[in-house]
N, C-alpha and C positions, 0 to 999 in steps of 0.2 A: 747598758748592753750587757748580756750577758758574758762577761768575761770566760771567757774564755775560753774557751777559753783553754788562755797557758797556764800550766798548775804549778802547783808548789813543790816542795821538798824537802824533805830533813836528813839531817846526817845518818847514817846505818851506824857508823861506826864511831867509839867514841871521844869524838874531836868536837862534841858541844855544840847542838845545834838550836834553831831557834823553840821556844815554848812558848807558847802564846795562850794561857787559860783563859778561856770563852765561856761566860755564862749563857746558857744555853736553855730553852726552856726546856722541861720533862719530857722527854717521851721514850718512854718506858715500854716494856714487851707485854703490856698486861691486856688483859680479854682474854676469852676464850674460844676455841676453834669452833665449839657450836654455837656460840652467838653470829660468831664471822662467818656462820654458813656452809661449813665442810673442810674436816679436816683432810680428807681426802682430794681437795681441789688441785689439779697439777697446772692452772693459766690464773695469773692476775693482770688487770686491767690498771692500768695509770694514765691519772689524767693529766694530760701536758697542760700548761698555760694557754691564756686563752690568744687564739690567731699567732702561734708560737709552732709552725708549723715546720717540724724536721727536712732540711734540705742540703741536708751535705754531708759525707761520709768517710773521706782522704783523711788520715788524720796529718794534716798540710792544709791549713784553710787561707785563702785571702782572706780581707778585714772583714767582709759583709757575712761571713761564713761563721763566724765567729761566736754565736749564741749557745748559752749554755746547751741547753737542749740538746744541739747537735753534737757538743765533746762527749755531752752523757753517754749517749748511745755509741759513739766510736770506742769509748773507755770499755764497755763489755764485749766488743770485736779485736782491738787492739789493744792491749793491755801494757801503759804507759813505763817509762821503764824505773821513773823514779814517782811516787803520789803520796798524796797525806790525803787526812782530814780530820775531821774535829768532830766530829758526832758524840764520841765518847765527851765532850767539853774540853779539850786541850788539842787544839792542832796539829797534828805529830806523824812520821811517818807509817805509813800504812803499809806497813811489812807485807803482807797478803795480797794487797792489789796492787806492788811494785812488783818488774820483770828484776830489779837490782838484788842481787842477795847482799851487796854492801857498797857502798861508798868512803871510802877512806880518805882524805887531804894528805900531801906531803908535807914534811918539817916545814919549806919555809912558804905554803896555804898557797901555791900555783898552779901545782897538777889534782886534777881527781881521777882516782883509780875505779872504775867502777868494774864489776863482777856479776855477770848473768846467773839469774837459777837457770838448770838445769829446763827448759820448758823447747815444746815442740810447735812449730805452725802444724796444723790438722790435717796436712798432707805429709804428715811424718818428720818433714825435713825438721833438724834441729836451728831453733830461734837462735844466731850466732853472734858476735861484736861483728859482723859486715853486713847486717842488717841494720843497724846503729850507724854504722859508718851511710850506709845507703843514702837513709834518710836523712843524716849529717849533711853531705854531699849536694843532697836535692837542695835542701835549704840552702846553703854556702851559694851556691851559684844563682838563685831564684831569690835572693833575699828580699829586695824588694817589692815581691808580687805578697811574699810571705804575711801574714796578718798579726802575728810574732815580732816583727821586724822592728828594732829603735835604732838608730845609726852608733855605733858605737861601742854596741851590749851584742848581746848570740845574733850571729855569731862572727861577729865581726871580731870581738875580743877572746877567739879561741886562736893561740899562736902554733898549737901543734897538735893534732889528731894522731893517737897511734894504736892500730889493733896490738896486743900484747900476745892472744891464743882468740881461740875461739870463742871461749866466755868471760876476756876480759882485754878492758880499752881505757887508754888515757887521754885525758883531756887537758893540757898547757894551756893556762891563760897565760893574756899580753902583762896584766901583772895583777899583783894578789887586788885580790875584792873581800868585802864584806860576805864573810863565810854565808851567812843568814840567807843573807839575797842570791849568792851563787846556788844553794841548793833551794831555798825555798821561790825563788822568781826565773833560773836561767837551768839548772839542768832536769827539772822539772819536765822543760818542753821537750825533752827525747823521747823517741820513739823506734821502736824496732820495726818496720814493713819490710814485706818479704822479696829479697832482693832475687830470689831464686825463680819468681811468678812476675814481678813488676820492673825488673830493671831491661826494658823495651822502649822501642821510641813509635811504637804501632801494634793493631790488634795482632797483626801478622809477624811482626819485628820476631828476629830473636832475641835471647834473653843474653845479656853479656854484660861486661864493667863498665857499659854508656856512662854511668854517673861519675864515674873518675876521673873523666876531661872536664872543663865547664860547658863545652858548646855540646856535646851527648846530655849532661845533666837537664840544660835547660830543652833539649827533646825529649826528654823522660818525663820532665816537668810538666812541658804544655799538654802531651800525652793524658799522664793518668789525672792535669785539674779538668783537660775535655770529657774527659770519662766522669769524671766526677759529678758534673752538672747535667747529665742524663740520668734525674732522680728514677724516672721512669724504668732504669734496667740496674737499679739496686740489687733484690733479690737474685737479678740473674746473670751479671755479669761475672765472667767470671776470678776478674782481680779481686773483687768486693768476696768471695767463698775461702780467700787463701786467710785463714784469723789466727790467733791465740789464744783470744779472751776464752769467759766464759759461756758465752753469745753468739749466734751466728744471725744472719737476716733469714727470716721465712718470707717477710712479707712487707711491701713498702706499696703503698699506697699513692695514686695522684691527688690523694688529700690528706697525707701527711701520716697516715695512718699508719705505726708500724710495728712485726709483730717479731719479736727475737725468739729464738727456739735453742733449746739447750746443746750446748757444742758437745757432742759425744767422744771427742779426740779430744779436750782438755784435760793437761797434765799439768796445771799451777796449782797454787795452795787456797784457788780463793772462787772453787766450782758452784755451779748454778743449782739452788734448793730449787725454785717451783721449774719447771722445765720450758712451761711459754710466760715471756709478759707482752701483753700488749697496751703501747704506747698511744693513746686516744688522742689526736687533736679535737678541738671548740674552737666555734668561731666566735663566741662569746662568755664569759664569765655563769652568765644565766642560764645559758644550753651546758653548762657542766652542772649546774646546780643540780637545773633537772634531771641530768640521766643520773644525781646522788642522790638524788630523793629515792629515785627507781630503783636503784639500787645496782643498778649498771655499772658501779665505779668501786673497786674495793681500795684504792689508793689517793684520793681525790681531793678538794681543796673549799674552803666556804671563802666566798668574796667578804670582802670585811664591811658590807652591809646586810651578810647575813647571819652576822657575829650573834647576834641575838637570837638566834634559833636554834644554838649549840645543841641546848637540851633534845630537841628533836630530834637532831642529828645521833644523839648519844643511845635514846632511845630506840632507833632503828638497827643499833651495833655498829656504830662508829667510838673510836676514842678519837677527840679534838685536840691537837701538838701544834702550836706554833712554830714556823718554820721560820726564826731568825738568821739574818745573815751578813756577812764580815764586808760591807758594801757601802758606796754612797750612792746619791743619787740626785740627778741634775738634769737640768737641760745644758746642749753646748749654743754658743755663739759661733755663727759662722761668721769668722771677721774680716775672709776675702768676700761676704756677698757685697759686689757692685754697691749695692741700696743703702744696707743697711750698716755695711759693713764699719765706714768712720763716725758712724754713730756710739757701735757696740766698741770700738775701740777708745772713746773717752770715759774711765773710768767713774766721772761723775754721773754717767747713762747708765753703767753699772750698779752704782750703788741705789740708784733710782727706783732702778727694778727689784731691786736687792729688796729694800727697803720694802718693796710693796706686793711683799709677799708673804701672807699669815701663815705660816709656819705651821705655829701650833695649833692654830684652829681645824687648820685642815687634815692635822694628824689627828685632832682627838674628832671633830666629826665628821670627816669623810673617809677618813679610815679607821673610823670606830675604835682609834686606841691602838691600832696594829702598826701602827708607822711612827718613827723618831724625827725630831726635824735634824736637816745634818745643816751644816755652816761651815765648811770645809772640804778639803783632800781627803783626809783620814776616817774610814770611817767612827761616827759618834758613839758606839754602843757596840760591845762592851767598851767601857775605859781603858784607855792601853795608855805606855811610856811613848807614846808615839806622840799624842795630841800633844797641841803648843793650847797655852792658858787663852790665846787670842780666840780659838773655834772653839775651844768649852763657852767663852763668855757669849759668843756670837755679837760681832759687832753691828752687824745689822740688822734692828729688832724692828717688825713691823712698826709704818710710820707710814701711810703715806703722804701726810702733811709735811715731811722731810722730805720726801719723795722731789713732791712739786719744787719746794723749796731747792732741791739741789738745781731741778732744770733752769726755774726763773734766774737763781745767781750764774745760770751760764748761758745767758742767750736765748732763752725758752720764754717763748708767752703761751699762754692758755687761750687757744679761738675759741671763737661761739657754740663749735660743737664739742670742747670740752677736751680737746686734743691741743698738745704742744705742738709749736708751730715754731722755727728757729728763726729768729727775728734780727739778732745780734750776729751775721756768721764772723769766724776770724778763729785766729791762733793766741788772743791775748784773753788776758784775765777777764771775766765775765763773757766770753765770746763761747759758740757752738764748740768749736773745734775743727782741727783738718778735716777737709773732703766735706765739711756740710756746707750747704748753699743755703741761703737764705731762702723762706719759704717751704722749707723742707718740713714734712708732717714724722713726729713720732710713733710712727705704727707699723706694727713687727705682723710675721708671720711664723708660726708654728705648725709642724707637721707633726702628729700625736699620733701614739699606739694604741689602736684603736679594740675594743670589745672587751673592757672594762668599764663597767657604771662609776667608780671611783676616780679612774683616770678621766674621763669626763665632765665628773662632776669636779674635781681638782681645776681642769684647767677653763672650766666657767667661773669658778672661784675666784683664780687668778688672773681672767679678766676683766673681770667685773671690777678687783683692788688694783690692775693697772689702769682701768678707766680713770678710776677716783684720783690716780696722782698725773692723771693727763696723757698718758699711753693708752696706745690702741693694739689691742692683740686681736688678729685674724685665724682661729682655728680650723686645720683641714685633718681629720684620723684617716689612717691608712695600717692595715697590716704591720707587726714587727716589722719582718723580714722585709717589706715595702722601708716602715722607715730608717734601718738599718744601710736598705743599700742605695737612699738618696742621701745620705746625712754624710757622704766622705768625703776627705780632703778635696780640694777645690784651688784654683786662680781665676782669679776674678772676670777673667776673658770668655771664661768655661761656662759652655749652658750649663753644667749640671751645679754648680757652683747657686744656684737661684734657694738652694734653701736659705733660712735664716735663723731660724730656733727649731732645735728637734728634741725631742723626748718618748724614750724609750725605757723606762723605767718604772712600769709597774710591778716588777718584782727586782726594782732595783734596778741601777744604769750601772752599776760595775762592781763584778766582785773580783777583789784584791787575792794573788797571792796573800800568803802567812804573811811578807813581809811587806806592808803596803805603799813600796816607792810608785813616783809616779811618769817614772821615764816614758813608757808608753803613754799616759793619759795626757800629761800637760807640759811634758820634754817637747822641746823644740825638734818637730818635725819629727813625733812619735807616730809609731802606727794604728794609733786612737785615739790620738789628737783630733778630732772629725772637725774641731771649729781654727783651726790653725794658730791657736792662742803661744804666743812666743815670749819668753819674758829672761834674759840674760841673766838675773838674779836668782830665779827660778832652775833653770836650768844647773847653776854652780852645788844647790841645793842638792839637787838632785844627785850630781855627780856625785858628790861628798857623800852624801849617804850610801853611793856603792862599794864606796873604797874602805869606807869608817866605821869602825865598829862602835862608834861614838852616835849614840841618839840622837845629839844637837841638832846635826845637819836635818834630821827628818822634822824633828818639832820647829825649827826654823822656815824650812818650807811648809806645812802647814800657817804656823802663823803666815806666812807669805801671802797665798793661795785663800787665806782666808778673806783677806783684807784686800785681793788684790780682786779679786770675783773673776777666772778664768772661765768661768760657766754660774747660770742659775741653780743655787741652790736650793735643793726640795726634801720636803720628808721624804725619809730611809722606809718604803713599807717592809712589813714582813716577806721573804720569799712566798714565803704560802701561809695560808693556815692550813693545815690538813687534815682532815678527814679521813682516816685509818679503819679500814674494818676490822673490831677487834677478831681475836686471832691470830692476825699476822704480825710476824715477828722479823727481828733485825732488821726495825726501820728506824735508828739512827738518826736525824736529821743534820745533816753538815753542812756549817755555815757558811762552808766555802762555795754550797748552792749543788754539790757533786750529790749523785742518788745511787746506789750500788743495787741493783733487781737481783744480783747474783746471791744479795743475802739476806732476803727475803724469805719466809716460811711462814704455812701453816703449821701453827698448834697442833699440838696433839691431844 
């Protein structure tokens, strides 16, 4: 899933923040504006991922809401108030496209002081610290709907909010944290919206300090997330026209289609070069090809089965940049499904599947070399002080004659039709395990992100080697956004609870903050936990890592997570490969999966 997504952060000021050096592949400003087709072009066209269709705008999303895509395009409306990225190869704050002109910590690393530029919403009003508070407040009382939300973390562990003046506010933690993860995973997620246009509880409502009670909050709340899911009145409604960024909406599309036009009232440091970009959904990898051949697409992407046409590509005035990125990627177990659930809860069924999955074959030929295998939390590539030596070594190396083997030592036979069948049930040594009954068949179901030939062929791949170790896998594709918003937390009483395996992850199931803890992902009753994977040892890790400036804690949960299989692990593809019309300049590629249209240009 595309994280986030909540973003990251680094210190302004210097109290030593995190640096994280990313090798990165090349991509470089080079070509020329006449190859690219006109230096005088004022609209470029970008092509979203395929069936990766924009559908949310609030910068406050629930979990389903949550796809890159859609922070990209709020990030040039709203203009976040702390951001990094790593384009340049070092992850670092991005002075330019922060609303903070500084972040400072106090001596004893409790309070952050943060400090607004100078900047206007485009109805003049000045961008304030009670716009900050605003959306502070919305969240605080809404937390749970929040998609943001881990029990514990933002912002439950803020002990005191105070406006200072108008362009500056403090923030009291319950008690000091790991500097790194405070600004690169928790103050990150602030945001200014315009308390002067949005603090209503109806189209008609007046405008007043609703958000200051809790029970107004949570009517300001249901308010502007109703408004929000009317994609249909993007362009025209009129909370969606009050911005900062350097963006506004011209155009939003009932297919996803959207076109931003250059905000003539922006007063930040980080203004819009080409004036329109328009954001192109595909319903498939193949329908993008096409309209890149045509030449319909000056920003665009080759499937990594058409890695071998580069030169073509080249020759028509594209340069070809691999878009690597700071991400793992997985299927989850859902481990309340009724079915399947005390299945995927014996970790012996885990490593089974573990096991019988070719890793590297299916990086080097079905993703033609563009994909890493991961075996872990962290992600594999680049190398960081994060990994534990357990997920460099990967313990579980294709096998699927260990596969079988782990089932038969636990109560599994092999039936006629080549499927494990639990023959032994019980809670003792060689037995199934709790909740399986005897006669029970090993055959899972998967719900896949559909309109990708790669992602398709992966998980025919992956059927075909669960077959061979006695597992049956039932594939059905649907839309992202489809498997996004069946894949969430669940109790097992719940219809919607009926998935079983989901994957979302052809340009990667999760990019990381800079600093890649996993509170949300595999913290007990995080808000991206989708398979409700619980693990008490796990969880201590995790804490530790927020408090410690000590790496231990993070390479220990790794090794943990590695060995423990909280989810299937899969190759890491490339975000994209991309396809750039030469000419255009300031495309950066950031690992963190973030795209900036605002700094974009034609050559001269």
């Amino acid at each position: 899933m595309h994280q986030p997504r909540l973003r990251r952060g680094r210190l302004l000021a210097a109290a030593g923040a995190l640096s994280l050096t990313l090798v990165l592949a090349a991509c470089g400003d080079s070509g020329s504006a006449e190859s690219g087709g006109g230096q005088d072009k004022d609209t470029i066209t970008y092509a979203l991922p395929p069936n990766a269709t924009p559908n949310w705008i609030l910068p406050m999303a629930t979990p389903e809401y949550m796809a890159t895509h859609n922070t990209a395009i709020k990030w040039t409306l709203w203009t976040p108030v702390v951001n990094v990225n790593g384009a340049d190869g070092e992850v670092a704050m991005d002075a330019k496209g922060s609303l903070a002109e500084s972040v400072e910590f106090s001596g004893d690393g409790r309070t952050a002081t943060i400090t607004l530029k100078d900047m206007s919403w485009n109805d003049g009003t000045p961008v304030s610290s009670r716009d900050v508070e605003f959306w502070f407040n919305l969240i605080k009382a809404n937390k749970a709907a929040w998609g943001g939300y881990s029990e514990g973390r933002f912002p439950d562990n803020v002990a005191k909010w105070t406006v200072v003046d108008d362009k500056t506010f403090e923030i009291t933690f319950d008690k000091v944290y790991n500097e790194n993860w405070l600004l690169n995973n928790q103050l990150v997620n602030l945001y200014a919206i315009p308390q002067h246009a949005w603090d209503k509880t109806g189209d008609d409502g007046e405008i007043g300090d609703h958000d200051r009670t809790p029970e107004g909050a949570k009517q300001v709340w249901d308010y502007l997330i109703g408004e929000a899911k009317q994609t249909d009145t993007y362009a025209t409604n009129p909370l969606w026209q009050v911005v900062n960024g350097p963006y506004t909406i011209e155009e939003w599309t009932s297919t996803g289609q959207v076109t931003l036009a250059e905000n003539p009232e922006y007063d930040g440091d980080d203004p819009a070069h080409i004036p329109t970009v328009v954001l192109q959904p595909f319903t498939s990898a193949d329908a993008e090809l096409n309209a890149l051949r045509s030449g319909e697409i000056d920003y665009g992407y080759l499937p990594a089965s058409a890695i071998g046409q580069q030169e073509q590509f080249e020759a028509q005035g594209y340069r070809i940049d691999p878009w690597h990125g700071w991400a793992v990627t997985y299927m989850p177990y859902n481990f309340n499904n009724p079915d399947m659930g005390p299945v995927f809860r014996q970790l012996y069924a885990r490593q089974a599947i573990q096991h019988s999955i070719d890793q590297k074959s299916i990086a080097e030929v079905i993703w033609h070399g563009t994909a890493e295998p991961t075996y872990g939390p962290i992600p594999q590539t680049p190398s960081s002080e994060f990994l534990s030596e357990a997920q460099k070594s990967n313990p579980y190396p294709f096998d699927t004659d260990e596969a079988r083997r782990l089932l038969e030592d636990n109560g599994w036979t092999i039936g006629d039709d080549g499927i494990a069948v639990c023959e032994n049930p019980g809670t003792g040594q060689g037995q199934c395990g709790e909740g399986i009954e005897a006669g029970k068949r090993f055959e899972m179901n998967v719900l896949a992100q559909s309109g990708s030939n790669e992602t398709d062929n992966m998980m025919a791949e992956i059927k075909s080697s669960l077959e061979s170790a006695g597992i049956a896998l039932n594939i059905q594709s649907k839309p992202l956004n489809q498997v996004l918003g069946q894949s969430g937390q669940c109790t097992p009483d719940q219809q919607a609870c009926s998935w079983q395996l989901s994957f979302f992850g052809t340009q990667g199931s999760w990019y990381f903050n800079a600093y890649p803890t996993g509170e949300r992902l595999f913290g007990t009753g995080g808000t991206a936990n989708f398979g409700s994977y619980s693990n008490a040892e796990a969880d201590r890790y995790i804490q530790k890592s927020l408090v410690s400036n000590d790496q231990e804690a993070i390479r220990n949960y790794s090794e943990l997570l590695t060995k423990d299989l909280p989810v299937v692990w899969l190759p890491e593809p490339a975000y994209q490969v991309s396809a750039i019309r030469e000419g255009l300049q300031g495309t950066g590629q950031d690992p963190l999966a973030e795209f900036f249209p605002q700094r974009w240009s034609w050559g001269s």
